[in-house]
BALOBA-1460 file (C-alpha; in Angstrom, 3 decimals):
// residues 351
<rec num="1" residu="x" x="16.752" y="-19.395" z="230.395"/>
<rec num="2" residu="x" x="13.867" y="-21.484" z="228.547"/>
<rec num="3" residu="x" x="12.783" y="-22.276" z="231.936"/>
<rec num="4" residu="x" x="12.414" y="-19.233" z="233.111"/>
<rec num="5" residu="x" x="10.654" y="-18.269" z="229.760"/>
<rec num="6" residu="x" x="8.202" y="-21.057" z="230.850"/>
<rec num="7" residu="x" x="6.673" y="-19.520" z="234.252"/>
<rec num="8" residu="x" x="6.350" y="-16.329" z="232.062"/>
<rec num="9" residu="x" x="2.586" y="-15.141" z="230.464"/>
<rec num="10" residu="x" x="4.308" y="-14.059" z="227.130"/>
<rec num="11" residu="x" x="3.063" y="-10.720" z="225.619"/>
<rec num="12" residu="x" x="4.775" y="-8.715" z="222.782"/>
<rec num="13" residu="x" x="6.767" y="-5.903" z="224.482"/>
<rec num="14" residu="x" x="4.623" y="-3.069" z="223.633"/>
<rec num="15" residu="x" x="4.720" y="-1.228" z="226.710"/>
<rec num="16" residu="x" x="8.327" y="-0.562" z="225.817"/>
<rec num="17" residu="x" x="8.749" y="-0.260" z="222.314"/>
<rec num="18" residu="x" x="5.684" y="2.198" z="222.417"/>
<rec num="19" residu="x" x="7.983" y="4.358" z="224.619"/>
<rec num="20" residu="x" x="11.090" y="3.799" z="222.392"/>
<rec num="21" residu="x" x="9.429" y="4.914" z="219.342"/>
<rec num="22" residu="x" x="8.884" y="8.233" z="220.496"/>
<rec num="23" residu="x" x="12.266" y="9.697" z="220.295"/>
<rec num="24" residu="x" x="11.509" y="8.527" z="216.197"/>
<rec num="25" residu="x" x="8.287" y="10.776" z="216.645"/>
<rec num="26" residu="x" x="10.312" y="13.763" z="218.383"/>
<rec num="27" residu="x" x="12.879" y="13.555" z="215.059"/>
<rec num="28" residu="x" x="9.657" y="13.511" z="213.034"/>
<rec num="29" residu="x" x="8.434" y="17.038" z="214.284"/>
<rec num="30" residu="x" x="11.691" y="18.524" z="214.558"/>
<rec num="31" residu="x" x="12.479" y="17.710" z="210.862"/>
<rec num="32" residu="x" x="8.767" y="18.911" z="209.547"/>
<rec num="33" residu="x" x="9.463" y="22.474" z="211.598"/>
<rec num="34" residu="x" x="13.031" y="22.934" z="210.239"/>
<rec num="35" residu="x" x="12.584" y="21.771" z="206.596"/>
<rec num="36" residu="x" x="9.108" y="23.672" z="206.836"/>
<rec num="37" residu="x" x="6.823" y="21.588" z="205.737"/>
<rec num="38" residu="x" x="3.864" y="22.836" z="207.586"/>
<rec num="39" residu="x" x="4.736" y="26.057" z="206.006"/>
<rec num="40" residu="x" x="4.567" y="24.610" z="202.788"/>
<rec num="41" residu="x" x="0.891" y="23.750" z="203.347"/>
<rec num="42" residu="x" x="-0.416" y="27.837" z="204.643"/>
<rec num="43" residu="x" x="-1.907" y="27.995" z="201.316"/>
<rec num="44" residu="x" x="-3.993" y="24.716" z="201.346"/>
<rec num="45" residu="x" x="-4.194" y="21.623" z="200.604"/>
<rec num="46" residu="x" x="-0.541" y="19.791" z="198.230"/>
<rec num="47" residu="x" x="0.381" y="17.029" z="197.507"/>
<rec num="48" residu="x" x="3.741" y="15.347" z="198.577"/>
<rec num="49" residu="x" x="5.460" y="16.193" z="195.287"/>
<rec num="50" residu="x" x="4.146" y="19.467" z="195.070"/>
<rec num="51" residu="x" x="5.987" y="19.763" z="198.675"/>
<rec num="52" residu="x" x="9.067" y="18.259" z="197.425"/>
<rec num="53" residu="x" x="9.180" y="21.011" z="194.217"/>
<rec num="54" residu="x" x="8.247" y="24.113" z="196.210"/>
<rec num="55" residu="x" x="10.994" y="22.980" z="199.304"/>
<rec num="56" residu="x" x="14.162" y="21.458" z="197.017"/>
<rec num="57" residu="x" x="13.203" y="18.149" z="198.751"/>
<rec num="58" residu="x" x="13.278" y="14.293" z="197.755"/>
<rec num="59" residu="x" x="10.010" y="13.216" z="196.978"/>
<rec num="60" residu="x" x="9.856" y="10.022" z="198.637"/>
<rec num="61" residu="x" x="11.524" y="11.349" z="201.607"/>
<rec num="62" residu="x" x="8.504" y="14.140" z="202.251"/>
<rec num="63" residu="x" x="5.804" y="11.505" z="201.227"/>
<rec num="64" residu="x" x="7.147" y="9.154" z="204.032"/>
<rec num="65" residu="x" x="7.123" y="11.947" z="206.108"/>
<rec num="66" residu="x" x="3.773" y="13.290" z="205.448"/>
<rec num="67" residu="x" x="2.491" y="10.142" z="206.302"/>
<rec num="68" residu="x" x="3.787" y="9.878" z="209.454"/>
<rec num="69" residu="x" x="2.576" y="13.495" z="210.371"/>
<rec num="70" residu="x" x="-1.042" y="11.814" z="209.416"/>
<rec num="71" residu="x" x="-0.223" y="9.473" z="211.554"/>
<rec num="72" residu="x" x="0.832" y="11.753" z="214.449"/>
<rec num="73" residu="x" x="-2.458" y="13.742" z="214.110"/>
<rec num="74" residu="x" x="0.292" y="16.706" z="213.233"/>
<rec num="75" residu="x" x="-1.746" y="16.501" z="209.230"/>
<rec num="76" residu="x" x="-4.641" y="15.650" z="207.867"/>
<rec num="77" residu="x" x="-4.861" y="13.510" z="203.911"/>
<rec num="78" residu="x" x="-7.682" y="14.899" z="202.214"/>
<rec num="79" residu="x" x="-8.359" y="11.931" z="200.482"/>
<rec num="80" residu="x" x="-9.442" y="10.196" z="204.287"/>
<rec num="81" residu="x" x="-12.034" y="12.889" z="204.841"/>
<rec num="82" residu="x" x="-14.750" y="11.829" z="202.626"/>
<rec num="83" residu="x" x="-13.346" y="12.792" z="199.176"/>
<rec num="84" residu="x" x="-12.182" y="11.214" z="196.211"/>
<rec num="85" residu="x" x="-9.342" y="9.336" z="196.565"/>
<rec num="86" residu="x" x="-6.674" y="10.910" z="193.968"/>
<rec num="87" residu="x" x="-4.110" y="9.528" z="192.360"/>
<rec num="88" residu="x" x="-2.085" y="11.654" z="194.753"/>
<rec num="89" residu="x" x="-2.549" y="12.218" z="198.524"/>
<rec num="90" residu="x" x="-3.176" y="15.582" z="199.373"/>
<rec num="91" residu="x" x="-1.693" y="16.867" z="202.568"/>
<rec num="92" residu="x" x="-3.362" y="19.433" z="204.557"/>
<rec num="93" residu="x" x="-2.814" y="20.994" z="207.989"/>
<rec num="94" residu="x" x="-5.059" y="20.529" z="210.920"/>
<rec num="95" residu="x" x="-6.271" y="22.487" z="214.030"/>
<rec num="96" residu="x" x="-3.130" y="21.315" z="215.969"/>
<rec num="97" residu="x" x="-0.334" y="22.064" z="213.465"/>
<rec num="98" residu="x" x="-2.019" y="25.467" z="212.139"/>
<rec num="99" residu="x" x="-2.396" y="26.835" z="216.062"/>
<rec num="100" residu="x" x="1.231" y="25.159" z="217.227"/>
<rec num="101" residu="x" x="3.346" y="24.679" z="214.246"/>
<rec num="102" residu="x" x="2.954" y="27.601" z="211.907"/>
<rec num="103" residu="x" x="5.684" y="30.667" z="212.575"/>
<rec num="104" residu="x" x="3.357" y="33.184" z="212.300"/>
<rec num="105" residu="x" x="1.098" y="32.248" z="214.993"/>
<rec num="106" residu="x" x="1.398" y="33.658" z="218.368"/>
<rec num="107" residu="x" x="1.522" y="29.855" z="220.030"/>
<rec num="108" residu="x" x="3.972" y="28.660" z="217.891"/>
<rec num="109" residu="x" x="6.081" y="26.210" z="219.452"/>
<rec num="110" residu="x" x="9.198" y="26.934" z="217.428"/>
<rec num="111" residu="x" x="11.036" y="28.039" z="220.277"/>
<rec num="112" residu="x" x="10.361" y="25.449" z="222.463"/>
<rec num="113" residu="x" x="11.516" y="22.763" z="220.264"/>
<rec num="114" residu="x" x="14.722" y="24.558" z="220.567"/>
<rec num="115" residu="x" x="14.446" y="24.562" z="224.127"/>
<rec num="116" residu="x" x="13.446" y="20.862" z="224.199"/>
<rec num="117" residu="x" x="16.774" y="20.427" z="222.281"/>
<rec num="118" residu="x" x="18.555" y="21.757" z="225.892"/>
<rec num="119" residu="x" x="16.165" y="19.704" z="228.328"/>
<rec num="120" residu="x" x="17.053" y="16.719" z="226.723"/>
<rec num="121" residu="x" x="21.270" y="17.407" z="227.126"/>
<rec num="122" residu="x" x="20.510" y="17.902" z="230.687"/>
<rec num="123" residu="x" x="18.380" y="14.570" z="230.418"/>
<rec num="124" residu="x" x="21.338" y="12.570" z="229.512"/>
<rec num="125" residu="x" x="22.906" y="13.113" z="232.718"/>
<rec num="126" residu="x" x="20.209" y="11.333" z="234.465"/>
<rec num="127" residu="x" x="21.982" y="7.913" z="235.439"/>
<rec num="128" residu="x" x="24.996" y="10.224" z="236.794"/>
<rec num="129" residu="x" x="22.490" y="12.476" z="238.798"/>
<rec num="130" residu="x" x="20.679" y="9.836" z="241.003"/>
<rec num="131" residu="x" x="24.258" y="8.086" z="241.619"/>
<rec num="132" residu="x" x="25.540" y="11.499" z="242.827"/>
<rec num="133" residu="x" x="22.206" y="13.189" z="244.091"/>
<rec num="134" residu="x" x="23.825" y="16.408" z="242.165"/>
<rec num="135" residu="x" x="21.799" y="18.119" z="239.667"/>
<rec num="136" residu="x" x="22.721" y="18.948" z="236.207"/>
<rec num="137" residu="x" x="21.520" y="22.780" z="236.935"/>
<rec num="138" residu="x" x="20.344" y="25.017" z="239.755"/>
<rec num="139" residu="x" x="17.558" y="27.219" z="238.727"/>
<rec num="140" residu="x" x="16.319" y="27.885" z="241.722"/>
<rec num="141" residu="x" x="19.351" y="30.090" z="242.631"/>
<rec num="142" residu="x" x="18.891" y="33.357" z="241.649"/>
<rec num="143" residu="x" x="22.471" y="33.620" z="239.525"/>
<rec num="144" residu="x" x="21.127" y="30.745" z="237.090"/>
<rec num="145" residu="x" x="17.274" y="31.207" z="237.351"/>
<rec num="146" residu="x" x="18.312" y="34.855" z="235.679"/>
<rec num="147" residu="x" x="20.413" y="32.800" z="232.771"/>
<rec num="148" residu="x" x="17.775" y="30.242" z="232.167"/>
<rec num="149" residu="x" x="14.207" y="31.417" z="232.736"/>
<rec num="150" residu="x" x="14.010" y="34.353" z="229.899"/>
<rec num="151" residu="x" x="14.528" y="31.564" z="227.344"/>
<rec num="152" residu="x" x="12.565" y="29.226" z="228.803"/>
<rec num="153" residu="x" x="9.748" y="31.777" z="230.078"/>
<rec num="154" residu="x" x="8.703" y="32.876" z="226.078"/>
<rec num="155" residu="x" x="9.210" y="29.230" z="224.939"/>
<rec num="156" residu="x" x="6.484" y="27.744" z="227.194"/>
<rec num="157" residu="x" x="3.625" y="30.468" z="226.293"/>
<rec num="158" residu="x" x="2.056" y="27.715" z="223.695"/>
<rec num="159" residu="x" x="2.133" y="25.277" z="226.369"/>
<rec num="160" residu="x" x="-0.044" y="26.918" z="228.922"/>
<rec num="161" residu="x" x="-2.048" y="29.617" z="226.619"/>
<rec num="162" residu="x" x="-5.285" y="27.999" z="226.446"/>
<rec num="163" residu="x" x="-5.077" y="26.424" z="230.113"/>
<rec num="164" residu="x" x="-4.834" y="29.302" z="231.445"/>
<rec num="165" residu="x" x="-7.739" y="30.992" z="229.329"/>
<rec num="166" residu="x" x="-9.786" y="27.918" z="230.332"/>
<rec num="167" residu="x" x="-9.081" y="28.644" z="233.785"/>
<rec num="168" residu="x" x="-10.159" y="32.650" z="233.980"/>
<rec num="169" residu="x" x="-13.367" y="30.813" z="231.807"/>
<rec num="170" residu="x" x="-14.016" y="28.266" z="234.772"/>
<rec num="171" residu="x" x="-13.795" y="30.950" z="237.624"/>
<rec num="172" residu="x" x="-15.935" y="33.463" z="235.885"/>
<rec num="173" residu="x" x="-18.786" y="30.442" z="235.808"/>
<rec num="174" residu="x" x="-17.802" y="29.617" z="239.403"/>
<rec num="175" residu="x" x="-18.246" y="32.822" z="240.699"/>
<rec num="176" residu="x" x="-21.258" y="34.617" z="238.279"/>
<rec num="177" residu="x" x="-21.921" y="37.244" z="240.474"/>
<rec num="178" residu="x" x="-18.714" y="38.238" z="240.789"/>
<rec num="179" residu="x" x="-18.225" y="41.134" z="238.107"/>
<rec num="180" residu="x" x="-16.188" y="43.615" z="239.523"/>
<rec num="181" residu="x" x="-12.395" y="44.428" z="238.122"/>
<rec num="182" residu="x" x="-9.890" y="42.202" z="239.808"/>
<rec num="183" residu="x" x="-6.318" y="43.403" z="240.896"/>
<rec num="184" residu="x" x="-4.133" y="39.821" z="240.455"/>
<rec num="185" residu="x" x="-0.409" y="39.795" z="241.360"/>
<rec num="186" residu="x" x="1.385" y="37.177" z="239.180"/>
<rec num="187" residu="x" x="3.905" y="35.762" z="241.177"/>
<rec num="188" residu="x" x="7.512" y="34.312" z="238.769"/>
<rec num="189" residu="x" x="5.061" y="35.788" z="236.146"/>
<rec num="190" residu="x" x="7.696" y="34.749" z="233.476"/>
<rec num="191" residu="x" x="5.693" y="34.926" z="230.089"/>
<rec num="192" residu="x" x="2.436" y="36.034" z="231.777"/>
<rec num="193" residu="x" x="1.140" y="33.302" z="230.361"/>
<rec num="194" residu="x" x="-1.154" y="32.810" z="233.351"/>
<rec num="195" residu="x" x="-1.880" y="35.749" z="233.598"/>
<rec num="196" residu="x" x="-2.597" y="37.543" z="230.425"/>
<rec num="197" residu="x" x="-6.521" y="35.438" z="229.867"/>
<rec num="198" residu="x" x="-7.267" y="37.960" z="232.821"/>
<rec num="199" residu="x" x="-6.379" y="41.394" z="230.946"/>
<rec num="200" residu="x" x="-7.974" y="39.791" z="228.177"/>
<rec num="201" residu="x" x="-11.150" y="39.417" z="230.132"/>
<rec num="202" residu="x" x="-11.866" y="42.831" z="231.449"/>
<rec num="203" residu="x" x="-9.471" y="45.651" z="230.523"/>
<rec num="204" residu="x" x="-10.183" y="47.214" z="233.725"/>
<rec num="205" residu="x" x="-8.368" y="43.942" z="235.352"/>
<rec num="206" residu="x" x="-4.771" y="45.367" z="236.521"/>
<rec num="207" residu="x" x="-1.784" y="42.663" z="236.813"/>
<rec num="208" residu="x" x="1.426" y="43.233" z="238.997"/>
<rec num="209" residu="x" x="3.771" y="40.831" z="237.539"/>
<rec num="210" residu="x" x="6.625" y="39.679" z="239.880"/>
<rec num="211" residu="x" x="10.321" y="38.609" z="238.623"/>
<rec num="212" residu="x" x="13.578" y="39.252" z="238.057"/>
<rec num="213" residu="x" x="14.564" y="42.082" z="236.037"/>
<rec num="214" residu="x" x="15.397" y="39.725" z="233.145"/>
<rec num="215" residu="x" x="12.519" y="38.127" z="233.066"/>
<rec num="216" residu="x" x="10.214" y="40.966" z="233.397"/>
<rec num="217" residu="x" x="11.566" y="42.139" z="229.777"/>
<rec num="218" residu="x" x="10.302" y="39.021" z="228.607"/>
<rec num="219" residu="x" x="7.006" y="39.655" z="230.746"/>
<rec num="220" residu="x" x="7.262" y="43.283" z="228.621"/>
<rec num="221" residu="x" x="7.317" y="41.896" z="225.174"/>
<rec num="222" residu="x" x="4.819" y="38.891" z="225.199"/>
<rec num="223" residu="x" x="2.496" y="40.835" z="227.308"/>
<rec num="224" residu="x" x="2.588" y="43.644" z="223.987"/>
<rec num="225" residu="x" x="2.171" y="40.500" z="222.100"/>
<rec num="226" residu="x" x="-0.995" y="40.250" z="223.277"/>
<rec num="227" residu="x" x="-1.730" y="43.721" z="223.331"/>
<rec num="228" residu="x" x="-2.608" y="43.902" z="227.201"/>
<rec num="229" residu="x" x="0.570" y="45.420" z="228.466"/>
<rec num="230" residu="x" x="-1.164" y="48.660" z="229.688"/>
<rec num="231" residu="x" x="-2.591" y="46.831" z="232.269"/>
<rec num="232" residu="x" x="0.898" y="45.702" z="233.610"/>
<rec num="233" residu="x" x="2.991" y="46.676" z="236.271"/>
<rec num="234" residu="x" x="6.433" y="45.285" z="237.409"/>
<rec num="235" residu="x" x="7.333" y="44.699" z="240.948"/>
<rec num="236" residu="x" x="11.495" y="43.093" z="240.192"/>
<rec num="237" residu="x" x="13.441" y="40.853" z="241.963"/>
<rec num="238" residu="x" x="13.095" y="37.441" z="243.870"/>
<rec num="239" residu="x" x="9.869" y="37.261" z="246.172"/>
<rec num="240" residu="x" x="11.985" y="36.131" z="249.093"/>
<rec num="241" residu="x" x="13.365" y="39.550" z="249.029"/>
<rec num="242" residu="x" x="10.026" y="42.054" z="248.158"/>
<rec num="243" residu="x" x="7.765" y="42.796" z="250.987"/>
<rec num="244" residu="x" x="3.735" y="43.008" z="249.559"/>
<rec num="245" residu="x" x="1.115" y="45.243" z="250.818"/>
<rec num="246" residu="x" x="-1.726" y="42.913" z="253.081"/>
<rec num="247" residu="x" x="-5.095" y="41.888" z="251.944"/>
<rec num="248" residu="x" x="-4.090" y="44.055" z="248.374"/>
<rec num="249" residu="x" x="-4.792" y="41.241" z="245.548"/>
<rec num="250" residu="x" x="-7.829" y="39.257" z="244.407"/>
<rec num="251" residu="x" x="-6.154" y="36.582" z="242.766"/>
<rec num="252" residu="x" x="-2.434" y="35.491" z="243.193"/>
<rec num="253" residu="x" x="-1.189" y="33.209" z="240.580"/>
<rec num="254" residu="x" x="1.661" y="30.919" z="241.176"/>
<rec num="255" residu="x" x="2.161" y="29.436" z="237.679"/>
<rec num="256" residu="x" x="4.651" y="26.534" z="237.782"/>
<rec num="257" residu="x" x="6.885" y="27.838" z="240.001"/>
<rec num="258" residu="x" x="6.405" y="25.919" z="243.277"/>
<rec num="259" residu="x" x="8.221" y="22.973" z="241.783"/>
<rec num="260" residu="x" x="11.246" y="24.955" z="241.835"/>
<rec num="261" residu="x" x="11.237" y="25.731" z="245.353"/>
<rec num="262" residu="x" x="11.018" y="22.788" z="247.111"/>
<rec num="263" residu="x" x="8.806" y="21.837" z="250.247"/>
<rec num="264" residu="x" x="10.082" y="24.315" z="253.003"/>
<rec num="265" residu="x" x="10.346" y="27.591" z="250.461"/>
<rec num="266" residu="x" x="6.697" y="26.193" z="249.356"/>
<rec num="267" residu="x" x="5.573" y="26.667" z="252.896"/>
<rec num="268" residu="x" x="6.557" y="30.167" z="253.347"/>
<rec num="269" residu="x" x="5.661" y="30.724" z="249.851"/>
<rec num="270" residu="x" x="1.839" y="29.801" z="250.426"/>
<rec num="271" residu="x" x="1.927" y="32.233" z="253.680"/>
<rec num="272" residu="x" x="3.212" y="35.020" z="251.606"/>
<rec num="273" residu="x" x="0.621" y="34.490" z="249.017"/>
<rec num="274" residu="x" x="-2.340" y="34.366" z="251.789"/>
<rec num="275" residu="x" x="-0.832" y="37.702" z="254.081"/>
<rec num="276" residu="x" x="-0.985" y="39.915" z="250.337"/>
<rec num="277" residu="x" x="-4.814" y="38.311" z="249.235"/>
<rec num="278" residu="x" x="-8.168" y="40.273" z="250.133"/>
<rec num="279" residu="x" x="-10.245" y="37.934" z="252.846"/>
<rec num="280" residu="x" x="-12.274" y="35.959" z="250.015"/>
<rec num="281" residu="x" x="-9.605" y="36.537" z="247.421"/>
<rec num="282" residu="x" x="-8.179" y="33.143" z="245.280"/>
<rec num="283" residu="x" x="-4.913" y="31.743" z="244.981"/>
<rec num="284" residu="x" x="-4.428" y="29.879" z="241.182"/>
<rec num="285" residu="x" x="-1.742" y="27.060" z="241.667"/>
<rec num="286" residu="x" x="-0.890" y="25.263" z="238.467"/>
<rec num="287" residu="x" x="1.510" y="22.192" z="238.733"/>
<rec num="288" residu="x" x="2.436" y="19.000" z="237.154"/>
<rec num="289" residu="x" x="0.531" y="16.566" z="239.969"/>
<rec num="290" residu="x" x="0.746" y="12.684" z="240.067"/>
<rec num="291" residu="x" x="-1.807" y="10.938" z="241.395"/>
<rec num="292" residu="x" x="-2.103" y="10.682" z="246.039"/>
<rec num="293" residu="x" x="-0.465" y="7.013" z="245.007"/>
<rec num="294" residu="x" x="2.304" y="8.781" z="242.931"/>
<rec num="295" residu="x" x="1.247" y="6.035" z="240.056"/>
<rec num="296" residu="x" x="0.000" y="8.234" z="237.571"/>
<rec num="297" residu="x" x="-0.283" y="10.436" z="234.878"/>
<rec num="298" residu="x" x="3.603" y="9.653" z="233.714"/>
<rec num="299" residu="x" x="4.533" y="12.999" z="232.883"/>
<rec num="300" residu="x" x="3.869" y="14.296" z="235.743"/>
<rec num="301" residu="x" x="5.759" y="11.855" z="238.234"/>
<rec num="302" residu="x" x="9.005" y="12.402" z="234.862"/>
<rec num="303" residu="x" x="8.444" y="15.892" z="235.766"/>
<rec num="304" residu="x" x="9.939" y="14.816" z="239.334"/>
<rec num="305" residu="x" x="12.466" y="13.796" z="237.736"/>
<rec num="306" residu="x" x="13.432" y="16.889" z="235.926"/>
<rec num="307" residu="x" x="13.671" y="18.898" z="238.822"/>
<rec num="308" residu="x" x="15.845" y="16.520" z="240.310"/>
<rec num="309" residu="x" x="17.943" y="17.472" z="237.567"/>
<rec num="310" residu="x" x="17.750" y="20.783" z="237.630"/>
<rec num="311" residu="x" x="16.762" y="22.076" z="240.757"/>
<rec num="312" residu="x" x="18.875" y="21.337" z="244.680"/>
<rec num="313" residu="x" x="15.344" y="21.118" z="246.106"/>
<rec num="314" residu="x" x="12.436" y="21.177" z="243.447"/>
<rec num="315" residu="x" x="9.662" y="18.563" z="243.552"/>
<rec num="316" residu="x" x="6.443" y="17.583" z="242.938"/>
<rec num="317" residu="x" x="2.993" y="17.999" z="244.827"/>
<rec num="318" residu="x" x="0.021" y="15.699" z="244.707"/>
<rec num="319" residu="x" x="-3.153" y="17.334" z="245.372"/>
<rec num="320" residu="x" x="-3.696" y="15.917" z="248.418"/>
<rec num="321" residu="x" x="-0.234" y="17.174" z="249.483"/>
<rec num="322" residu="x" x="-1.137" y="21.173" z="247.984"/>
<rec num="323" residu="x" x="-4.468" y="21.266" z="249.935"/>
<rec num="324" residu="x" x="-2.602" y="20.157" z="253.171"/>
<rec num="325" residu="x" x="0.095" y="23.123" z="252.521"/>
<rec num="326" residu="x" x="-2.724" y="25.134" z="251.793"/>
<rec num="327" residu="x" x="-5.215" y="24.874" z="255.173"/>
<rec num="328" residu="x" x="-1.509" y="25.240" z="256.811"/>
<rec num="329" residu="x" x="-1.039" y="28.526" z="255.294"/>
<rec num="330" residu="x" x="-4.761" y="29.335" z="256.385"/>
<rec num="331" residu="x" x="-6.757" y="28.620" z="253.216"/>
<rec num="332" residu="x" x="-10.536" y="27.623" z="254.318"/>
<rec num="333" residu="x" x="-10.927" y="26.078" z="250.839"/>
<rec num="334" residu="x" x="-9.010" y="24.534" z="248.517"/>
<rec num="335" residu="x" x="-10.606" y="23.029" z="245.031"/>
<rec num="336" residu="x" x="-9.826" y="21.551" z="241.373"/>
<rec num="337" residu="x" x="-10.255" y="22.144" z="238.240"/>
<rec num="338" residu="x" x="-9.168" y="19.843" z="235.253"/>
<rec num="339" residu="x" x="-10.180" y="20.343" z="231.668"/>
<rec num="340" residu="x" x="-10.163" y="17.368" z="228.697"/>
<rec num="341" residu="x" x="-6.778" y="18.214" z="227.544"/>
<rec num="342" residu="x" x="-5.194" y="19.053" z="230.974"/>
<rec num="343" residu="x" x="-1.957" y="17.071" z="231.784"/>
<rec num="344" residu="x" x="-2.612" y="17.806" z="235.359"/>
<rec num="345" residu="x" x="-5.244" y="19.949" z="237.817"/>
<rec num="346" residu="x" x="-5.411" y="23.465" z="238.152"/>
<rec num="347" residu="x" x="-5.676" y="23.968" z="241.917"/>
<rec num="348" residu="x" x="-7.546" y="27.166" z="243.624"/>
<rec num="349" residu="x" x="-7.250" y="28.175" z="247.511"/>
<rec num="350" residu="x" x="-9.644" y="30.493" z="248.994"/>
<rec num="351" residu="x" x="-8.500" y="33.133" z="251.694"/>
């Protein structure tokens, strides 16, 4: 053993404890939600005791937790932003906790804590899954894709929101003379999420949103959320199984849904989406991508991994791979987009 130890370039294990500690960081969160201690601070500024008082809470147990929220970047201390250091630190929420973390805003991620809760039972089945190749779930069949995806649909807006607002943002600047109102089909619209920056834009902008019947009440409500849902209209059921009008739609968005459908379903999927766009008309892809070398970013290449255990077929794309599917499908253009906070590309085909 020492020998071995000897041909060996010690180094502290960071790379792996960094990894461990964040199930500690995931307990953090959840705790700070439940006991509501970013609540606590929608009136300003309080100190840890103050906390403690106004939730029944032990003192020491919400200082030590404030602190690691600081640390998180989940609060801000007062006392590190150029003020007077008290005798007290004073606790305050920041741009990440007030848009994410606080109920009553319309990208709080309340709900998908809870759904994280149910990703990670499914997770501990992954050792079993790659010995058996049998996934935990199937959402891609139609039976369990109408159990799971209205929970997971509304759970998810927070994730995407301001993605998908960056997106419409980036387009507009690509194409400035472009001004006209666009008819967009949303394809496994779910939320809307990807969708809904486009009603926003120009109310004369009409969305067809395309689900199952399930989902398309979930579609219904966060679309009134966001006070666009005039400008909806729902085409029901499973794509596979609704015939589109040619050359109808400007923009087709397939938000996170060719992941679920595996290679073969992705290549009839792309043709579908080409036949229904206008010649010149854009097709939105967003995805989780790795890297062409499949080394990189790591939740992306996880993300394989999750549909492994929850799909029979899902899987990943790199971007090379989507712009080869694409010119198959007879796209004469395919082209990124990736903003600063972007876990992965936005991808755009042009008919």
């Amino acid at each position: 053993m020492l020998k071995y130890l000897s041909t060996l370039r010690l180094m502290p294990p960071s790379s792996i404890t960094n990894i461990l500690q964040g199930s500690w960081s995931i307990q953090v969160l959840k705790s700070a939600v439940e006991l509501g201690i970013f609540e606590a601070l929608t009136a300003g500024p309080t100190s840890a005791p103050a906390i403690a008082k106004k939730l029944n809470l032990q003192e020491k147990g919400v200082s030590l937790l404030a602190d690691s929220l600081v640390a998180l970047k989940l609060l801000d201390r007062s006392d590190l932003n150029g003020h007077a250091r008290s005798s007290e630190p004073v606790y305050e929420l920041n741009m990440a906790s007030q848009t994410y973390l606080i109920a009553e805003s319309p990208l709080f991620m309340g709900m998908y804590l809870k759904q994280h809760d149910e990703l990670d039972k499914m997770w501990r089945n992954l050792r079993e899954t790659i010995r058996t190749g049998k996934p935990v779930m199937a959402v891609n069949e139609d039976a369990k894709a109408e159990e799971i995806f209205p929970h997971l649909a509304e759970a998810i807006v927070p994730l995407n929101y301001c993605i998908a607002a960056d997106v419409v943002k980036y387009l507009k600047e690509r194409n400035k003379s472009d001004k006209k109102a666009l008819n967009v089909l949303d394809l496994a619209a779910g939320s809307a999420v990807w969708s809904i920056p486009f009603a926003q834009d120009n109310r004369d902008n009409h969305v067809a949103a395309l689900d199952f019947p399930a989902v398309l009440a979930v579609t219904r409500r966060i679309t009134e959320r966001f006070d666009v849902a005039a400008q909806y209209t729902e085409v029901p059921g499973n794509w596979r199984q609704i015939k589109l009008t040619p050359d109808l739609y400007d923009v087709i968005i397939l938000g996170h849904i060719l992941h679920s459908e595996g290679l073969e379903m992705t290549k009839q999927l792309l043709a579908y989406c080409f036949a229904a766009l206008k010649p010149g008309g854009t097709l939105e892809i967003a995805e989780y991508m790795p890297n062409d070398e499949r080394t990189a970013p790591p939740y992306a290449l996880m993300f394989g991994l999750n549909m492994y255990l929850a799909t029979t077929d899902g899987c990943i794309f790199s971007f090379e791979e989507l712009t080869s599917l694409c010119l198959a499908a007879g796209f004469s253009h395919v082209y990124k987009h990736q903003g600063v906070e972007y876990d992965s590309p936005v991808v755009f085909a042009t008919k």
